[in-house]
C-alpha positions in Angstrom: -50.8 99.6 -120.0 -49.7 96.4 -118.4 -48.0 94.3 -121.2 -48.1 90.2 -120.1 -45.6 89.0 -122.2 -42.2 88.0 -121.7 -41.0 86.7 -124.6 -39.9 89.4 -127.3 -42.6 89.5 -130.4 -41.9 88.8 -134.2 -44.5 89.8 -136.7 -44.7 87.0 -139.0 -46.4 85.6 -141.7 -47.0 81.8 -141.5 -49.6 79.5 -142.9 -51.3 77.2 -140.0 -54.1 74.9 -139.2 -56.1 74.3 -137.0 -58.9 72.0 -135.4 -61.9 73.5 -133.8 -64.8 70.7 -132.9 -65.2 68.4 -135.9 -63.8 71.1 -138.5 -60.0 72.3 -139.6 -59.6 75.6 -139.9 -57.1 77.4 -141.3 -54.8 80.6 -140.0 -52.3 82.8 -140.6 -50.1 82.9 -138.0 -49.1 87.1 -137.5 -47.3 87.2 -134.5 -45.0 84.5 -132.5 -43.0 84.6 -129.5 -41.3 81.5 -127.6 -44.2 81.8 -125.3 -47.7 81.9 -128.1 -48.6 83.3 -131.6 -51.6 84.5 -132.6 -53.5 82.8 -135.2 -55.6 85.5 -138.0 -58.6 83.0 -138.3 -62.7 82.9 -138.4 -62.9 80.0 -136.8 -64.4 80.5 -133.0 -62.8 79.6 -129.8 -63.5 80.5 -125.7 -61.2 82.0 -123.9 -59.1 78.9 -121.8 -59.5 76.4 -124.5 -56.9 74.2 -125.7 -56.5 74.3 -129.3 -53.7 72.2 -131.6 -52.7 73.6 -134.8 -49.9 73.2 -136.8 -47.6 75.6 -138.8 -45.9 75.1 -142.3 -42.4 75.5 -141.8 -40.1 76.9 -144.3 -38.9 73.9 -145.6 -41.8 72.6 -146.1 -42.2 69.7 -142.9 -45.0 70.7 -140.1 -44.6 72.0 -136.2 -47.6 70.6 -134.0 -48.1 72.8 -131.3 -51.0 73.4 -128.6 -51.7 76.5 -126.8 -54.2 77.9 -124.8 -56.7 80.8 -126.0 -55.6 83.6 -123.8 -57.5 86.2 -125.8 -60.0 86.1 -129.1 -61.7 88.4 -131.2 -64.9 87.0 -132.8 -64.3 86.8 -136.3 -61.0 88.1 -136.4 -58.8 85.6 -134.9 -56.8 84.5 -131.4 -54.0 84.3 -129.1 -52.9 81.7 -127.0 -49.8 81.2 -125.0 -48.1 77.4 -125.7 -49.0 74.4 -123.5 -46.1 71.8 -123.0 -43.4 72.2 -125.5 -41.4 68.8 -126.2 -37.2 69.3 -126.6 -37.9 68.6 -130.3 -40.8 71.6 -130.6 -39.2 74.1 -129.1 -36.3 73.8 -131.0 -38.1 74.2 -134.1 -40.0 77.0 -132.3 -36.5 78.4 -131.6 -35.0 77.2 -135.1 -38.5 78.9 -136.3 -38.4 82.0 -134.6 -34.1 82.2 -135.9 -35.3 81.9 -139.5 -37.7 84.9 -139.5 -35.4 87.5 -138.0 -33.1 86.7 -140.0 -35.3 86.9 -143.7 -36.5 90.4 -142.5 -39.6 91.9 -143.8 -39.2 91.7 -147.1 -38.8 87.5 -147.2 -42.2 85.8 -149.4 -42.3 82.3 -147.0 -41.8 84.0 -143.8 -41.3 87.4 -143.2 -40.7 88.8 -139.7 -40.2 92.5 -137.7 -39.4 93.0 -134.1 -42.6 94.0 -132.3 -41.9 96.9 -130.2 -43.0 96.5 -126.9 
């Protein structure tokens, strides 16, 4: 099987929201790369849209980010693969991404495993 991604895979667990149409949704963030996350969410989307959401960070401030639905599972949630990162997001991304490998599994905020590839 063809695996797309090039970024290595953390399995997270991250409060985010989102905005869909007229309505904010919100998501559980389960898996985050440098290059897209996937958001664990009812809300519906179509594959190629842009969506914006934004995930609580540790210390309690907010990333913004936008990425664009790459795959969705009605119901369940979706992946999308981030549209122009600023300097000042992708070092939170980065600074993000630092935080939960370090806290491990077992961490109550954020919690984070290597996803095998």
């Amino acid at each position: 099987m063809d695996d797309r991604r090039s970024k290595p895979r953390l399995s997270v667990h991250l409060d985010a929201v989102w905005d869909g149409g007229e309505e904010r949704h919100t998501a559980l963030i389960t898996d985050l790369s440098e290059g897209g996350c996937y958001l664990d969410t009812v809300g519906e989307v179509m594959a190629g849209e842009i969506v914006a959401f934004r995930v609580l960070l540790p210390d309690g401030d907010w990333l913004y980010l936008e990425g664009e639905v790459r795959h969705h599972r009605h119901g369940m949630g979706f992946g999308v693969r981030f549209v122009d990162l600023n300097e000042e997001q992708t070092e939170n991304l980065l600074r993000l991404l630092k935080i939960a490998k370090e806290a491990g599994p077992g961490a109550p905020a954020i919690s984070a495993d290597l996803v095998e590839e």
